[in-house]
C-alpha positions as CSV (number, residue, x, y, z in Angstrom):
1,X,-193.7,-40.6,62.3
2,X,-196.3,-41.9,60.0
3,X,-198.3,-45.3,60.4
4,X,-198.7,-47.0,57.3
5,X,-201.3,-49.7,56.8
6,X,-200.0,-52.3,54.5
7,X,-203.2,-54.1,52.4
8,X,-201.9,-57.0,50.4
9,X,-203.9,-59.5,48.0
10,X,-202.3,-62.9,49.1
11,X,-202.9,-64.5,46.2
12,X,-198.8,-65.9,45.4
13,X,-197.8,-65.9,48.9
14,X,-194.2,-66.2,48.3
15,X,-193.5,-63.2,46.1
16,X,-196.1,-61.0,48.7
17,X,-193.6,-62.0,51.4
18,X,-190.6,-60.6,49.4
19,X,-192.4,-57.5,48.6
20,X,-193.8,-56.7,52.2
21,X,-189.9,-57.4,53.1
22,X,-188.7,-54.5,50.8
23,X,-191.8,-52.4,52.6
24,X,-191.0,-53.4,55.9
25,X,-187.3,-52.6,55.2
26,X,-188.3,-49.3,53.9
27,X,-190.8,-48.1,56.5
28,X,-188.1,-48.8,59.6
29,X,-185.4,-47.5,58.2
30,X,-187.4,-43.8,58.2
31,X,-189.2,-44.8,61.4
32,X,-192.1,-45.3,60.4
33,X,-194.8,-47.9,61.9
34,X,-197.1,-50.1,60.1
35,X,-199.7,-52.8,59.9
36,X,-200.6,-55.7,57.6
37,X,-203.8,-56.6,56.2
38,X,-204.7,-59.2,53.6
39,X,-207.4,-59.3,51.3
40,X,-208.3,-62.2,48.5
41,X,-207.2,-60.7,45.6
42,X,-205.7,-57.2,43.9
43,X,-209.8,-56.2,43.4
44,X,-210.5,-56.1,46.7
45,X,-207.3,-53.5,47.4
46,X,-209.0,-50.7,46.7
47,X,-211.8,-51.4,48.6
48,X,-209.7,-52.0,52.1
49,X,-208.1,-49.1,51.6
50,X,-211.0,-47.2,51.7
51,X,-212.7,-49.3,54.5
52,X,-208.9,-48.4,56.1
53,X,-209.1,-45.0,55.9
54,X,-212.4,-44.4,57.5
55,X,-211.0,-45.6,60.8
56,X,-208.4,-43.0,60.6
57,X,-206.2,-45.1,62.3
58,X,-203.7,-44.5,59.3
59,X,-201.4,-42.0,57.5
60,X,-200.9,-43.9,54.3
61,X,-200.9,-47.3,52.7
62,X,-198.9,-49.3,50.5
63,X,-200.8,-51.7,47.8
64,X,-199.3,-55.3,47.2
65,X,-200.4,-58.0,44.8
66,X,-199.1,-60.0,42.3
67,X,-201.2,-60.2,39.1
68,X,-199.1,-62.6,36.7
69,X,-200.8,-63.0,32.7
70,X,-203.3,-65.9,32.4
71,X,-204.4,-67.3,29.5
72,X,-207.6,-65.0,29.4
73,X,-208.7,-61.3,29.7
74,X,-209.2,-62.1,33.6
75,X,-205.2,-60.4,33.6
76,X,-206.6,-57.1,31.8
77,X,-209.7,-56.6,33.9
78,X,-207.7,-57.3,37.5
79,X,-205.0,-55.1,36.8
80,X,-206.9,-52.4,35.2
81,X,-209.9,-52.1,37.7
82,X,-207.3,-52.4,41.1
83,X,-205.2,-49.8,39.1
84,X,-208.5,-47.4,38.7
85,X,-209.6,-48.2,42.0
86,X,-206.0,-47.2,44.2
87,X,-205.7,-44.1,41.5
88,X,-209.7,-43.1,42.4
89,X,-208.6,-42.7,46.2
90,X,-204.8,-40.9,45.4
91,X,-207.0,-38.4,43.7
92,X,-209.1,-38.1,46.7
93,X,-206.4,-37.7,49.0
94,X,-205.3,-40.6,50.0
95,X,-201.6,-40.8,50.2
96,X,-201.0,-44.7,48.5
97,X,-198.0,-46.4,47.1
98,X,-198.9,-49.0,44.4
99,X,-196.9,-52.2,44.5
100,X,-199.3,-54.3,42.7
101,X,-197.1,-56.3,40.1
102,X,-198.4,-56.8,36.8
103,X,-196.4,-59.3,34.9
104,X,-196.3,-61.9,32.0
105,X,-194.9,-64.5,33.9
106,X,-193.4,-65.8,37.7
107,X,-189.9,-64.6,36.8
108,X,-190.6,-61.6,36.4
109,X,-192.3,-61.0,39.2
110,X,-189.4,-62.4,41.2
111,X,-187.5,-59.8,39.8
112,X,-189.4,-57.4,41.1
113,X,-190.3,-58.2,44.3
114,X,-187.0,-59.1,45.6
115,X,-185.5,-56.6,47.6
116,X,-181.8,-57.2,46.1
117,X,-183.2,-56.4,42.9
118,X,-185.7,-54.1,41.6
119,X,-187.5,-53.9,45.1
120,X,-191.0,-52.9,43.9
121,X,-192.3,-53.0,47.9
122,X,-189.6,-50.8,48.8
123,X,-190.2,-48.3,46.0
124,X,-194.1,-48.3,46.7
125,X,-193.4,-47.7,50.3
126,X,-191.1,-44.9,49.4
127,X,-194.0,-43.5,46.7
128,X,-196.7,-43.5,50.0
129,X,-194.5,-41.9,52.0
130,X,-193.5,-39.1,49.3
131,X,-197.1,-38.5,48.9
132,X,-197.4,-38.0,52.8
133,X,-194.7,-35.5,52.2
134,X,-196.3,-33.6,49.8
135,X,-200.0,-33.8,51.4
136,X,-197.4,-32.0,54.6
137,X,-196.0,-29.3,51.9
138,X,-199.8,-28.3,50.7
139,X,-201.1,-28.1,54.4
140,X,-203.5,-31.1,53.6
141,X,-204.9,-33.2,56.6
């Protein structure tokens, strides 16, 4: 079974709980094992993931954050740059779900981070561990 390393920016503490809730759900019901670790915000992802990886402790991750629309161009540069930075380390390898929410405002963000409804943390854990499958299928290490 895999071990996941969970890396969540803690910035709305309450929606990150209800997405690592629909991870957590996901991993154990395949069996899989996994760790939490926080960072300050969704730029800093990215960056743990990488730091993560060199310890080879891990088989994948899952990336949480909540980025919700401000009033300035803050919103564009956070979700663009994590975005870039988790898709940089997919295309070198790394097998990474991305739950990082980007959303006009709180409700919709509840909407997808609850688990009884569209369950973002479940379907990023599910992405991570498809990639894991595939990375299996190509005879990648």
């Amino acid at each position: 079974m895999a071990h996941i390393l969970i890396v969540e920016a803690r910035f709305y503490a309450h929606l990150n709980d209800m997405l690592i809730d629909g991870v957590r759900s996901a991993l154990e019901a395949e069996g899989h094992s996994h760790e939490v670790v926080t960072v300050p915000g969704a730029l800093e992802v990215p960056a743990a993931i990488a730091l993560a990886d060199q310890s080879g402790r891990y088989d994948g991750y899952v990336a949480l954050g909540v980025v919700i629309r401000g009033e300035t161009y803050h919103f564009e540069v956070v979700s663009n740059e994590s975005a870039r930075g988790i898709m940089a380390l997919t295309l070198d390898g790394l097998a990474i779900g991305n739950g990082i929410l980007t959303v006009e405002d709180e409700e919709q963000a509840l909407a997808r981070a609850d688990k009884t409804r569209k369950d973002k943390g479940g379907e990023a854990a599910k992405a991570a561990l498809a990639m894991l499958a595939l990375k299996d299928q190509f005879g990648v290490a």
